[in-house]
C-alpha positions as CSV (number, residue, x, y, z in Angstrom):
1,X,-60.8,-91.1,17.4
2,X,-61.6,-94.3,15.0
3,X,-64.5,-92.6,13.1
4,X,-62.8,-89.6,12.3
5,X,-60.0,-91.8,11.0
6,X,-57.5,-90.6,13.7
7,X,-54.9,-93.3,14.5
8,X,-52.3,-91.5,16.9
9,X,-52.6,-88.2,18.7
10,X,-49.9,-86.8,20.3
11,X,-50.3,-83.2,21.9
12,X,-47.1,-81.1,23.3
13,X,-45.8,-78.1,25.1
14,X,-42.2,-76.4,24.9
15,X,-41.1,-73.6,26.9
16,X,-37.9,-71.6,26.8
17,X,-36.7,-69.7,29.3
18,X,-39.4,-69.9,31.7
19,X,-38.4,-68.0,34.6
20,X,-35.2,-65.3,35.3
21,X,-33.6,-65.5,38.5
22,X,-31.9,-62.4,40.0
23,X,-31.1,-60.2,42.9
24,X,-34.1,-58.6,44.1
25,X,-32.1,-55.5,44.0
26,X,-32.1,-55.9,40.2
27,X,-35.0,-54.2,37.9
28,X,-33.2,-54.7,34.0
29,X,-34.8,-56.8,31.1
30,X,-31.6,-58.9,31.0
31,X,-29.2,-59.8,33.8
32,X,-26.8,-61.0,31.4
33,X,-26.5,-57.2,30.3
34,X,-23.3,-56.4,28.1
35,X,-20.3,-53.8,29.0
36,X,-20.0,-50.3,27.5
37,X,-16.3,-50.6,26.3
38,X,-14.7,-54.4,26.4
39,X,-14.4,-56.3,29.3
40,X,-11.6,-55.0,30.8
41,X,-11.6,-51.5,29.5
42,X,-11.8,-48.7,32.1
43,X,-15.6,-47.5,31.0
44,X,-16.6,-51.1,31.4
45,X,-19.7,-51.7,33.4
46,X,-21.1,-55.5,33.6
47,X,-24.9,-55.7,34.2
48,X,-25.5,-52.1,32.6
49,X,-28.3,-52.8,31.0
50,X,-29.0,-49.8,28.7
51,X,-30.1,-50.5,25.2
52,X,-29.6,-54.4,25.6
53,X,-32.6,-57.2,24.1
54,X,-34.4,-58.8,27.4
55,X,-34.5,-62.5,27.1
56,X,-36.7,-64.5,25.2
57,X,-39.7,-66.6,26.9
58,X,-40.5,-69.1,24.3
59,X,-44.2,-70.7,24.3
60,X,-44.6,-73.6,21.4
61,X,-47.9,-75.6,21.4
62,X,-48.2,-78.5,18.3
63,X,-50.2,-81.4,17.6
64,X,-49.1,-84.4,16.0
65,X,-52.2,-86.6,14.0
66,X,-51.9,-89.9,11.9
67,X,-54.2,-90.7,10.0
């Protein structure tokens, strides 16, 4: 990397949240889910997953160069 004036070279990879484990019974975006009236209210439901944000899978790629 000399000629093009390149002294370090560092490539990298982050990933978030790669894989979600669950029953096999389960088929929601996110097991985590959220309850339809408090956690011990009398409508509550844990896992319901109606209306609630699937996880995130986060895929960063970068490329550090001095010169």
């Amino acid at each position: 990397m000399q000629p093009l004036g390149v002294r370090d070279l560092r490539l990298y990879m982050s990933v978030s949240n790669p894989f979600m484990f669950t029953r096999s019974d389960f088929h929601g975006y996110n097991p985590e889910g959220y309850t339809t009236a408090g956690i011990s209210g009398i409508g509550s439901m844990p896992g319901l997953n109606a209306g609630s944000e699937p996880i995130n899978r986060t895929i960063a790629f970068g490329i550090n160069m001095n010169f």
